[in-house]
C-alpha positions in Angstrom: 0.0 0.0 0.0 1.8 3.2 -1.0 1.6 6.4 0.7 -1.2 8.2 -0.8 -3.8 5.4 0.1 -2.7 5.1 3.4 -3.2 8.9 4.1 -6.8 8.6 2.2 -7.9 5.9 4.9 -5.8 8.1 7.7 -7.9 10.9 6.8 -11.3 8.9 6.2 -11.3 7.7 9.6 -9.9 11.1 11.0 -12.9 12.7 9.5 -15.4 9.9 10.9 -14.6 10.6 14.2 -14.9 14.0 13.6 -18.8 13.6 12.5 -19.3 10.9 14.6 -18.4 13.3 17.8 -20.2 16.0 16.2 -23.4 13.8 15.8 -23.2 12.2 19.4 -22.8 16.0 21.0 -26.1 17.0 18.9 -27.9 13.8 19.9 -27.2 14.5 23.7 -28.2 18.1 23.3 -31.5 17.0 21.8 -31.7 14.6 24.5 -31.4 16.8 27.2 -33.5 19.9 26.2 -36.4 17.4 24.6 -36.6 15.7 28.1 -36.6 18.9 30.0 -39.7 20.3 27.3 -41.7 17.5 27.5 -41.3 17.0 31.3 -41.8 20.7 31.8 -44.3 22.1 29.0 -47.7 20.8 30.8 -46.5 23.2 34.1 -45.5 26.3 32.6 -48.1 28.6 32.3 -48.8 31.8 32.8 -50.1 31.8 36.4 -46.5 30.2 37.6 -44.3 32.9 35.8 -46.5 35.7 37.7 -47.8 34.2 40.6 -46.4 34.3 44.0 -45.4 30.9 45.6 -46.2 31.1 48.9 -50.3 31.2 49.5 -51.9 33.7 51.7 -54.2 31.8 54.2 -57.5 33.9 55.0 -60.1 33.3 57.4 -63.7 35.3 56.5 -66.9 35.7 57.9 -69.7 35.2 55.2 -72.7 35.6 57.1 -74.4 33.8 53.9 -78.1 32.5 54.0 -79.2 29.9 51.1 -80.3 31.7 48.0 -81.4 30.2 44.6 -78.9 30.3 42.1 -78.9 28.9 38.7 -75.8 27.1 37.2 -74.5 29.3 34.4 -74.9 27.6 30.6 -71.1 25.3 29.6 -69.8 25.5 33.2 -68.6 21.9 34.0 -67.3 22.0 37.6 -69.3 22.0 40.8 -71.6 24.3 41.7 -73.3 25.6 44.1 -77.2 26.5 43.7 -77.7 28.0 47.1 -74.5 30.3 47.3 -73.8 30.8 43.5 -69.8 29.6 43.5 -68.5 27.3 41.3 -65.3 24.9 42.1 -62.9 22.1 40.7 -60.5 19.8 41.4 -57.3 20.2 40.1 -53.3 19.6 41.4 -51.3 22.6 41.5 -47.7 23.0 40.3 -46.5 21.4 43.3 -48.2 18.4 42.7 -50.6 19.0 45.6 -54.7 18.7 45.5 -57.0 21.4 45.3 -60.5 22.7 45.1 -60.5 26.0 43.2 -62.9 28.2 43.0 -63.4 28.8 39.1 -67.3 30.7 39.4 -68.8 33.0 41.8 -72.1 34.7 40.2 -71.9 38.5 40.9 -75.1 38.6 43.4 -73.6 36.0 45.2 -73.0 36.8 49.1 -69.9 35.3 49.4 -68.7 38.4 47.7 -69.2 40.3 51.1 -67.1 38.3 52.9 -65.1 40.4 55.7 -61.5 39.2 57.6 -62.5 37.2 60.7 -59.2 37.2 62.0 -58.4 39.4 64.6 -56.0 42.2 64.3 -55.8 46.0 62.2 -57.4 44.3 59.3 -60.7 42.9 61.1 -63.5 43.5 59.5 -62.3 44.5 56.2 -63.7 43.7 53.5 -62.5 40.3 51.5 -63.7 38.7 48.5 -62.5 35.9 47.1 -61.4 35.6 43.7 -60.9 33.1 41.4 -58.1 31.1 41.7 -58.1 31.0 45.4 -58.6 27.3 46.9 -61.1 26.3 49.4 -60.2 24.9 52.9 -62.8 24.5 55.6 -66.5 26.0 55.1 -68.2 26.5 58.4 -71.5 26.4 58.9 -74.5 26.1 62.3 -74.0 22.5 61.7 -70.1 21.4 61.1 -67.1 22.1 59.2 -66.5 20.5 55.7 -64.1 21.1 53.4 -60.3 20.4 51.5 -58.8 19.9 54.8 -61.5 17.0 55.9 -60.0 15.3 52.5 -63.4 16.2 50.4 -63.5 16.9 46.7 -65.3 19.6 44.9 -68.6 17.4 44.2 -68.7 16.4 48.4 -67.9 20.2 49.2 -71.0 21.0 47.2 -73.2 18.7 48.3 -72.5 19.8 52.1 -72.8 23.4 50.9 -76.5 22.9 49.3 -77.6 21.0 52.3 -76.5 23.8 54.3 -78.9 26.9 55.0 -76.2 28.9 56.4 -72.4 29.6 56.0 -70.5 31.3 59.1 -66.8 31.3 57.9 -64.7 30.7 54.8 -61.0 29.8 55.4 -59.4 30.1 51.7 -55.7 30.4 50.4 -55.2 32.6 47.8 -52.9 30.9 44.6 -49.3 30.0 45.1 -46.6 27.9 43.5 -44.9 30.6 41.1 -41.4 31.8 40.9 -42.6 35.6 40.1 -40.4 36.5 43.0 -37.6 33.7 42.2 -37.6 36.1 38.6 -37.4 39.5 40.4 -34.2 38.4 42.3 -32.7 36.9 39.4 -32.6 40.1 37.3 -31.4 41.9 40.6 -28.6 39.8 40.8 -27.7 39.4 37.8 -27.4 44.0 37.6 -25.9 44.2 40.7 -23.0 41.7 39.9 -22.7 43.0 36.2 -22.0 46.7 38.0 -19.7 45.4 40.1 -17.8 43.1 37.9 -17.6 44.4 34.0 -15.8 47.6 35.8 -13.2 45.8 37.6 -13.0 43.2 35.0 -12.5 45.7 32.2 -9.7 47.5 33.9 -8.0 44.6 34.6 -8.0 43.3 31.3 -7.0 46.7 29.8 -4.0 46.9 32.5 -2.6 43.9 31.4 -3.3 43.7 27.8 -2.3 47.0 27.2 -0.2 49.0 29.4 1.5 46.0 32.0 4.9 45.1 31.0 6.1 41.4 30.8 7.5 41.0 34.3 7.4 38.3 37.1 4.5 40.3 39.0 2.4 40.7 35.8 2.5 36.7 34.7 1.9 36.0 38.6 -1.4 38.2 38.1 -2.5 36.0 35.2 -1.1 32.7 36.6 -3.9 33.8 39.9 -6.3 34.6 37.6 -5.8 31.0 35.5 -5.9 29.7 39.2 -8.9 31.3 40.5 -11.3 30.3 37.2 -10.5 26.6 38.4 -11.7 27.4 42.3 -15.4 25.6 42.7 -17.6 27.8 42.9 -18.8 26.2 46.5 -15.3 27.1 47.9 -16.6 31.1 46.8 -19.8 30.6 48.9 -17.6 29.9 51.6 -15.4 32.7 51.3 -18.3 35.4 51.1 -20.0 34.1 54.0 -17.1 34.7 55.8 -14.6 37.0 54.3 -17.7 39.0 52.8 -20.3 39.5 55.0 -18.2 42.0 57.1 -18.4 44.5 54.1 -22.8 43.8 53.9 -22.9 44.1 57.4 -21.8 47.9 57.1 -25.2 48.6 55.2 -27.0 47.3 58.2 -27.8 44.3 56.4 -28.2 40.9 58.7 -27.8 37.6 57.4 -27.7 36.4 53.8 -29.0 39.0 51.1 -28.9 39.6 47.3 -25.8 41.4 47.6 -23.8 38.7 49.4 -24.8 37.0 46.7 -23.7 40.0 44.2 -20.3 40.5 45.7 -19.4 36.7 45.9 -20.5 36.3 42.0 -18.5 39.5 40.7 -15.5 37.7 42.5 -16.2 34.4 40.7 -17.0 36.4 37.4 -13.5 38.1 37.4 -11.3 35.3 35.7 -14.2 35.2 33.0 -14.6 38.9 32.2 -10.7 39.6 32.0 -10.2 36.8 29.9 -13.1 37.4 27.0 -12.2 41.2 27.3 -8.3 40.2 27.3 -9.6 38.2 23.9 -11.3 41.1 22.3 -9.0 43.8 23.0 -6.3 41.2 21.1 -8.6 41.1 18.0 -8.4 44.7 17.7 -5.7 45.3 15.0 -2.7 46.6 16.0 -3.0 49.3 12.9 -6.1 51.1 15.3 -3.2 51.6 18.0 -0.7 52.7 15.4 -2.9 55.1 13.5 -4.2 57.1 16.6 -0.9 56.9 18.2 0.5 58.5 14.9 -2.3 61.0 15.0 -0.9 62.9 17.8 -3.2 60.9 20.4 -1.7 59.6 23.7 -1.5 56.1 24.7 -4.8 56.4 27.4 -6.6 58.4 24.8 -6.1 55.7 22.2 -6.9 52.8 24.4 -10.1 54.2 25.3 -11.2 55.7 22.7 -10.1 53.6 20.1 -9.3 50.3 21.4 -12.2 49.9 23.7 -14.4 50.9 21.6 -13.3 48.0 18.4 -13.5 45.6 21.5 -17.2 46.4 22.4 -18.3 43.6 20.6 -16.2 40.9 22.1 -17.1 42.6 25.9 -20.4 41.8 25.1 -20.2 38.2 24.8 -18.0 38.0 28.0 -21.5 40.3 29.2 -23.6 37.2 27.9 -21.0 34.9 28.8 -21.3 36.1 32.6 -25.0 36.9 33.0 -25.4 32.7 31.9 -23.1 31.9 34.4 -25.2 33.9 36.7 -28.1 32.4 36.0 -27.0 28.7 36.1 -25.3 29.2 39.4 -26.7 27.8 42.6 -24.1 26.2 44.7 -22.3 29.6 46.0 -25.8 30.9 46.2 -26.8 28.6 48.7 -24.7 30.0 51.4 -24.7 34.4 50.4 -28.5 34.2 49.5 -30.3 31.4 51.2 -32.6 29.2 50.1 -35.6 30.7 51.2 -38.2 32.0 48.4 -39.1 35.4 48.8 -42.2 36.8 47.1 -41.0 40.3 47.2 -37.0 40.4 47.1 -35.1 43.0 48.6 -31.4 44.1 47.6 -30.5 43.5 51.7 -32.7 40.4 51.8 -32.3 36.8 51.1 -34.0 35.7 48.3 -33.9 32.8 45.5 -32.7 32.7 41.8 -34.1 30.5 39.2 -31.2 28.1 40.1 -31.8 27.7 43.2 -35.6 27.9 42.8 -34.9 24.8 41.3 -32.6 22.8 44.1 -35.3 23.6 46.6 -38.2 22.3 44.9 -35.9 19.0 44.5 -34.8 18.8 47.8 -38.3 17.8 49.4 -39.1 14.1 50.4 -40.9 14.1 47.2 -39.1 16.0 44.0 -41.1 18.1 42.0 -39.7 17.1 38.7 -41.9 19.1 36.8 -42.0 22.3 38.1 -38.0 21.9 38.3 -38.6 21.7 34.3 -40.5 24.3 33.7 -38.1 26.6 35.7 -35.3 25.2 33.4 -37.7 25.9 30.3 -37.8 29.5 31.9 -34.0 29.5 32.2 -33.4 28.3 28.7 -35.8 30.7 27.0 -34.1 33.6 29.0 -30.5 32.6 27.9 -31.4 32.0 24.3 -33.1 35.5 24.8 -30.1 36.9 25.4 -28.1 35.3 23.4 -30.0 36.7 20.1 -30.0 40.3 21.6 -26.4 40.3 22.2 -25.6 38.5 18.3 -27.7 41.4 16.8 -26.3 44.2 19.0 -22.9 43.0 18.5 -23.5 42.5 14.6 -24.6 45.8 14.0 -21.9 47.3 16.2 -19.4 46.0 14.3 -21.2 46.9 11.1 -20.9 50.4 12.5 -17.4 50.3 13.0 -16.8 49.1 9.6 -15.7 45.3 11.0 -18.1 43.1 9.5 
């Protein structure tokens, strides 16, 4: 076999491997994102991306005599004929039973219900709306309800044989990550203005004005060294080492911007080094023309250099706002675990991430609603990811680059 066959069959199987690696990669990725779709799809809604998750739990007095109601024309649930209210079964995102209320006729009494619970709020006025879940119904003669493990068509019957209702104890919808959202996008600014400054400069110092001494290669050699750090090691560290510098804004505990501080640090290595890569793109005729133009070296690098580079600090801006986003582990320890409905920047609060661990760390995982937070996720990267492309395309149109 001479030489020119033997590179042919070299090359045949060198280009195999080649396809066959790029085919298995695609198959996985398919994999992956069609399990997480089809597991997901039937939770996401609308409710769970703007509802709250925890439930408010409300005690009212009704004061409600048995009227004659009639049951409006298509409705299929249960229904009430003496109080006008119409209810269902269903499982909420959590896997959990309900009865829902899905009717409630407008001359129906319940809609004069009042807070029975004492305190600055008794007696104020407190309809229920749809979506909120029944409980326990009181009435002269008992209790029935949810919590005596009765459906909607046993609630109903109780409630027509009833002549009068006393109190209504109801929670109002729950189970979204509204809030998980709000502290996401918090995070994810906060860090970005703390980072891409620090990160920038650092990558300008040492791409363009550090010389090539011991210190300067020790600098990168600890930056090289502190991308490889897991990022649990950095949850650590700002517990500790930062949570002295939260606690001079008064703030107690874990809080978005623990959380903020210790992901800046992580983000470092990851900012210098795609802004480190951009800046190096720039051709080194920009630097020479302004230079030879009668501008100084500080003028040219920002007002030349920089300003090529936009481009490529905008995919380390994508690059770092994904790695935001997909973090939890660190984020366990500066933010906390608890889901807050209405997150403050001195608060603990949840991200989408770690919306996700706690919803899988109960006795009983909630694979669903995991999958429709990592639907959420995916849609919001991909978001981003096309924003930054077309910004960064016509940017560099601008410029003349592309």
């Amino acid at each position: 076999m001479n030489m020119s066959k033997k590179r042919k069959i070299t090359d045949f199987f060198m280009d195999l491997m080649s396809y066959a690696a790029s085919s298995i990669t695609i198959i996985i990725l398919v994999l992956v994102f069609g399990f997480v779709i089809s597991t997901g799809k039937g939770t996401l809604s609308k409710e769970m991306l703007t509802q709250n998750y925890w439930s408010k739990n409300v005690l009212v007095n009704v004061d409600a005599a048995c009227g004659n109601f009639v049951k409006p024309e298509g409705f299929e649930g249960s229904f009430s004929t003496c109080y006008g209210i119409g209810f269902e079964d269903q499982i909420s995102h959590e896997k959990k039973r309900q009865v829902v209320l899905t009717y409630i006729d407008p001359e129906s009494s319940i809609t004069s219900a009042t807070i029975a619970t004492q305190g600055v709020d008794f007696g104020v006025s407190s309809p229920m709306e749809l979506g909120d879940t029944l409980e326990r119904i009181s009435t002269s003669s008992g209790d029935f309800g949810m919590i005596l493990n009765q459906n909607a068509s046993e609630i109903q019957t109780q409630m027509d044989q009833s002549t009068h209702l006393e109190t209504i104890y109801y929670k109002s919808p729950g189970g979204g990550i509204f809030g998980s959202i709000i502290s996401t996008l918090m995070l994810i600014g906060v860090t970005l203005l703390i980072a891409l400054p620090l990160g920038v400069g650092a990558a300008v110092y040492l791409n363009e004005l550090a010389d090539d001494t011991k210190f300067n290669r020790m600098i990168g050699a600890s930056i090289e060294m502190l991308a490889g750090i897991p990022s649990i090691v950095f949850g650590l560290m700002g517990i500790i080492v930062l949570f002295p510098v939260t606690a001079l804004f008064k703030i107690e505990g874990v809080s978005i911007l623990l959380g903020a501080l210790t992901m800046a640090i992580m983000l470092l290595p990851i900012v210098i080094r795609s802004v480190q890569e951009a800046l190096l793109v720039v051709p080194r005729a920009y630097r020479l023309s302004s230079l030879s133009l009668g501008a100084n070296e500080t003028q040219t690098i920002f007002k030349v250099v920089l300003p090529s580079a936009i481009p490529g600090i905008m995919s380390a801006v994508l690059l770092s706002i994904s790695r935001i986003i997909g973090e939890s582990a660190a984020l366990i320890y500066t933010m906390g675990t608890f889901i807050n409905d209405s997150p403050k920047l001195g608060q603990g609060a949840t991200t989408l991430a770690v919306h996700i661990w706690s919803v899988m760390a109960h006795e009983q995982p909630n694979f669903e609603l995991a999958a429709a937070i990592s639907i959420v996720i995916l849609v919001i990267v991909l978001i981003l990811n096309i924003v930054i492309k077309i910004l960064s395309r016509r940017y560099r149109r601008k410029l003349g680059l592309a």
